[in-house]
C-alpha positions as CSV (number, residue, x, y, z in Angstrom):
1,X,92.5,82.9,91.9
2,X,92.9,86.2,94.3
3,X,92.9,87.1,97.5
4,X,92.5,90.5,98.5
5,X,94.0,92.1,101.9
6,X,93.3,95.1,103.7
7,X,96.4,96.2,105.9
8,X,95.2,98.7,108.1
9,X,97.3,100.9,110.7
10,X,95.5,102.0,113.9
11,X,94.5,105.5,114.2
12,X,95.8,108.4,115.9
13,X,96.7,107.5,119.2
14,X,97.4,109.0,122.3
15,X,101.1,109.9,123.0
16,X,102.6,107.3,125.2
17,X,105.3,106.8,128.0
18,X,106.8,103.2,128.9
19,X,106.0,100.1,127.3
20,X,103.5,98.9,129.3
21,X,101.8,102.5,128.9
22,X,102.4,102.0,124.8
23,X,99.6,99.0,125.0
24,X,97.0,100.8,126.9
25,X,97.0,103.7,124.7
26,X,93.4,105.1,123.5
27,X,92.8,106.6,120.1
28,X,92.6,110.4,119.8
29,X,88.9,112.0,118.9
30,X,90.7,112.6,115.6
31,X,91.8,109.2,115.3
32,X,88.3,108.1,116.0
33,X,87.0,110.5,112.9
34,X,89.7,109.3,110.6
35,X,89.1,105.6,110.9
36,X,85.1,106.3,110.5
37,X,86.0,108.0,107.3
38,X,88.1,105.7,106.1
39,X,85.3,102.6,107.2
40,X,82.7,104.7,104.8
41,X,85.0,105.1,102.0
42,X,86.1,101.0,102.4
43,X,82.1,100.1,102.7
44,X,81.6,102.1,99.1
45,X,83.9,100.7,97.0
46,X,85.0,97.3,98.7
47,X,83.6,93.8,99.5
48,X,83.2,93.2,103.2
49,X,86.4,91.1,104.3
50,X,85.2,87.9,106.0
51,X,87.9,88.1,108.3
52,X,89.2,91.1,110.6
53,X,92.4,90.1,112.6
54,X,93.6,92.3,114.9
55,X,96.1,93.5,117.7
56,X,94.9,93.1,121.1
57,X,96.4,96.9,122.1
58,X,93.7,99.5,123.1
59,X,94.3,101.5,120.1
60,X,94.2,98.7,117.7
61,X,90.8,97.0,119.3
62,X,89.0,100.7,119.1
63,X,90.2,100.6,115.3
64,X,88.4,97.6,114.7
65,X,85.5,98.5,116.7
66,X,85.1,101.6,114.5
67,X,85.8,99.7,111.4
68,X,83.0,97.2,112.0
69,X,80.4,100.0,112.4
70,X,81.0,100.8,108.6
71,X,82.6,97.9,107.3
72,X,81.9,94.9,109.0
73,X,83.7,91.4,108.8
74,X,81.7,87.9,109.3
75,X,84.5,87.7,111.4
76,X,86.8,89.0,114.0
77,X,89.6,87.4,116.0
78,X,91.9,89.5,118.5
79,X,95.3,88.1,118.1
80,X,98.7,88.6,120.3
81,X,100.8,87.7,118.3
82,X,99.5,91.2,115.9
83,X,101.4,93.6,118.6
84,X,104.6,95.0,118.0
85,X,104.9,92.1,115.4
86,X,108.1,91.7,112.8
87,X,107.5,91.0,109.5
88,X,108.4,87.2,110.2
89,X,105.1,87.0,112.5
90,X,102.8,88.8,110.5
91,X,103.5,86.6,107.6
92,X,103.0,83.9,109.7
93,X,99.3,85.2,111.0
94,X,98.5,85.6,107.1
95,X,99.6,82.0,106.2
96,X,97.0,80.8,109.2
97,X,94.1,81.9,108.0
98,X,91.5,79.5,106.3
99,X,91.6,79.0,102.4
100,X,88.1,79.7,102.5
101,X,88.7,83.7,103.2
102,X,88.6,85.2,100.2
103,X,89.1,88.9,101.8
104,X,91.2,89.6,104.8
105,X,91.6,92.9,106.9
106,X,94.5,92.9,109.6
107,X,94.8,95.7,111.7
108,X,98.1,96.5,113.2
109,X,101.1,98.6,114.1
110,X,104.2,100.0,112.2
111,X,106.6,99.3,111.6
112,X,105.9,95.4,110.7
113,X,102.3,96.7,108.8
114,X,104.8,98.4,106.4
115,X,107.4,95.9,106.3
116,X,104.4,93.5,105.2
117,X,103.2,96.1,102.8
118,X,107.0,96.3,101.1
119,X,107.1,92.4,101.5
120,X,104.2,91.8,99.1
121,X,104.1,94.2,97.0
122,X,107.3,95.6,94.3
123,X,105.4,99.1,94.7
124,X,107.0,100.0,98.1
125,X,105.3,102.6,100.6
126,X,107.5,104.1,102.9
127,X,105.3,105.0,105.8
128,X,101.9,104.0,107.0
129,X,100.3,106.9,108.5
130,X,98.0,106.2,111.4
131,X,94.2,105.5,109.7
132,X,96.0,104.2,106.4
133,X,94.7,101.4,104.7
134,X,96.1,99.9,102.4
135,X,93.9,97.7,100.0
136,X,96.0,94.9,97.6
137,X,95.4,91.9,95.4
138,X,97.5,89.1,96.0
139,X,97.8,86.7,93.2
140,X,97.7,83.5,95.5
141,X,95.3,80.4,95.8
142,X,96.1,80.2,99.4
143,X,96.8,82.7,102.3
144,X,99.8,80.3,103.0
145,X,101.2,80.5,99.5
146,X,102.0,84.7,100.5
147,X,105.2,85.3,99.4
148,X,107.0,88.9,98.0
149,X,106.1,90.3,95.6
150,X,102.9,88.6,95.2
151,X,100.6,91.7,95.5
152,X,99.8,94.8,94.0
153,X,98.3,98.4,96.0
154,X,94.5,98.4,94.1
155,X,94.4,101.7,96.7
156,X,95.6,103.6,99.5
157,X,92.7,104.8,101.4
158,X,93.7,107.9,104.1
């Protein structure tokens, strides 16, 4: 059995100051246009994920918004622990989610989106551009059996 994950970097955003600024962050009109496009391209080739996890920044919650209009999940749960998150936590988000999800999107931030992407996959990307998604198979039976290496990139959608 397979699971199949969509890993999906924010779009554009507008340029930021401080940290506090960095969370509050909107997504540029061309960020907007590339996350549409990419949600049409996902909705013509891909099954629906059942779950959309997400970052609770500004940038990351318009992503998702935009996302749903084209490709829309059963499900969508805005998580904290998604910010600014290392590898470590990201892996941990994955590993919560319920067996019965078959098809998972997270939307996030670099860099832990690409450390996740290297982690699972022996086909390593070296930068997710904002709007990337990357689409992979994970050869698992359970969302907390992830481990690296256990994935391959089906496509890289831009």
């Amino acid at each position: 059995m397979t699971k199949l994950i969509y890993i999906l970097r924010h779009g554009e955003a507008e340029h930021g100051g401080s940290f506090s600024e960095d969370f509050k962050r909107n997504l540029t009109p061309n960020g907007q246009m590339d996350i549409q496009r990419v949600g049409k391209s996902l909705s013509v080739q891909y099954s629906k994920p059942e779950l959309l996890i997400h970052s609770p920044a500004v940038r990351t919650t318009q992503t998702a918004q935009i996302i749903q209009e084209h490709f829309s999940a059963s499900s969508i749960i805005k998580k904290e622990s998604v910010y600014e998150s290392s590898l470590s936590n990201l892996i941990k988000v994955v590993q919560s989610v319920g067996d019965d999800v078959s098809r998972l999107m997270l939307v996030g931030h670099n860099p832990g989106l690409m450390e996740l992407v290297n982690y699972l996959t022996d086909q390593p990307l070296y930068y997710l551009q904002p709007g990337t998604c990357v689409i992979m198979e994970l050869q698992i039976e359970k969302w907390s059996y992830i481990s690296g290496n256990c994935g391959s990139v089906l496509e890289v959608v831009q």
